[in-house]
C-alpha positions in Angstrom: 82.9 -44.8 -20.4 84.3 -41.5 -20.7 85.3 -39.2 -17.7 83.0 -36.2 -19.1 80.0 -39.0 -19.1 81.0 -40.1 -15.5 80.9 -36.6 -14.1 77.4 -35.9 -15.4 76.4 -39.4 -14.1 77.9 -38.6 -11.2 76.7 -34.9 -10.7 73.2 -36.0 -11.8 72.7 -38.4 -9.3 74.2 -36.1 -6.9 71.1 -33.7 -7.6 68.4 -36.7 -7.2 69.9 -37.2 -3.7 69.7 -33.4 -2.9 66.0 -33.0 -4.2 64.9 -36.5 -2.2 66.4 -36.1 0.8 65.4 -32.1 0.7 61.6 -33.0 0.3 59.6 -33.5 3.5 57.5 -36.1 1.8 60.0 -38.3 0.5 62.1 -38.1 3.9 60.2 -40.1 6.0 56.8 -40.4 7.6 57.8 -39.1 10.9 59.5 -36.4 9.4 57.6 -33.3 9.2 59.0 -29.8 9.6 57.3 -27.2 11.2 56.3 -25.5 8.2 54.7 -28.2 6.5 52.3 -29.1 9.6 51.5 -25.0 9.2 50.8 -25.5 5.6 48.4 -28.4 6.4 46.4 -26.2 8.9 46.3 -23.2 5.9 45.1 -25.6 3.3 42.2 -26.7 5.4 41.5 -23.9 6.6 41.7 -22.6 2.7 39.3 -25.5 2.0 36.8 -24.6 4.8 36.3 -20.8 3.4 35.8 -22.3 0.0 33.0 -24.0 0.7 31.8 -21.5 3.0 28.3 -20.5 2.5 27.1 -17.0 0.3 27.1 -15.1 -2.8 30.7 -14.8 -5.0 32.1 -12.1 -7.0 31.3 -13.0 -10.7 28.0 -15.2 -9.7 25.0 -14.2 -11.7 21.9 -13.3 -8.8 18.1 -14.6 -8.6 16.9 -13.0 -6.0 17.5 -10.5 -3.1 16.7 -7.7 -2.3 17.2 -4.0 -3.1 17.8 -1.7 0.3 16.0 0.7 1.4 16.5 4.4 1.6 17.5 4.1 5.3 20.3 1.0 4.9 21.5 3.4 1.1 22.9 5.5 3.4 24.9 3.8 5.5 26.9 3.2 2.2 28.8 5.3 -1.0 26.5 6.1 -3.5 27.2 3.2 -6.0 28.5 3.9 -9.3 26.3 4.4 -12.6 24.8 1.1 -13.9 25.7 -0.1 -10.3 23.4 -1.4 -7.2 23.8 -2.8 -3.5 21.4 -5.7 -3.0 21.2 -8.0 -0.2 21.8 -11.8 -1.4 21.7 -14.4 1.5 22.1 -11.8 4.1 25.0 -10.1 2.7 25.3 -7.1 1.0 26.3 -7.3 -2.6 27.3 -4.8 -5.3 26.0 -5.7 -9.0 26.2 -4.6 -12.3 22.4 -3.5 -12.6 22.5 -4.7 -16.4 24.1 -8.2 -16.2 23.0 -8.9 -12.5 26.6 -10.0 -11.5 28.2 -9.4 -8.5 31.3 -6.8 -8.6 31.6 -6.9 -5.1 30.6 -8.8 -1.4 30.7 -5.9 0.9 29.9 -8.2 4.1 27.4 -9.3 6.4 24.4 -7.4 6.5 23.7 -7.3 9.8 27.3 -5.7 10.3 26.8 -3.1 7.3 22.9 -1.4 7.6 22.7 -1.5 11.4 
């Protein structure tokens, strides 16, 4: 063997070491830093608001309702080709043609009262 092929051995396992022993999965399972039982909270908590309940920007609506002059003007005038509805008891902004929603202003309870 050659000395240039036994640094590059040497050097390579070197960095497998560094990248094992520098991963919180692979060090152990009793090993956890701080910021990796934060991340776990965060990525359930992620998980829970995704499958929270209620209209999405980009779905396509069946239903709702338009509001009435009273709740309008609690709000900005919509844009042209634009319109608020109320979808599950939120308040939704939709492109009037397509009947996707641009926007999910909130709860309407919060918004029209």
């Amino acid at each position: 063997m050659t000395v240039l092929t036994a640094r590059r051995l040497t050097i390579s396992a070197a960095l497998v070491l560094v990248h094992i022993l520098s991963t919180p999965a692979l060090a152990g399972p009793g090993h956890q830093t701080p910021d990796c039982a934060a991340q776990k909270v965060c990525k359930s908590e992620l998980k829970a608001d995704t499958k929270s309940k209620g209209p999405k920007r980009g779905e396509t609506i069946h239903g709702g309702r338009s509001l009435n002059t009273a709740e309008q003007r609690h709000l900005a005038k919509p844009n042209t080709g634009r319109a608020y509805r109320v979808v599950e008891d939120r308040v939704v902004l939709v492109d009037q043609k397509s009947m996707k929603i641009v926007q999910v202003l909130g709860m309407a309870s919060d918004l029209l009262h």
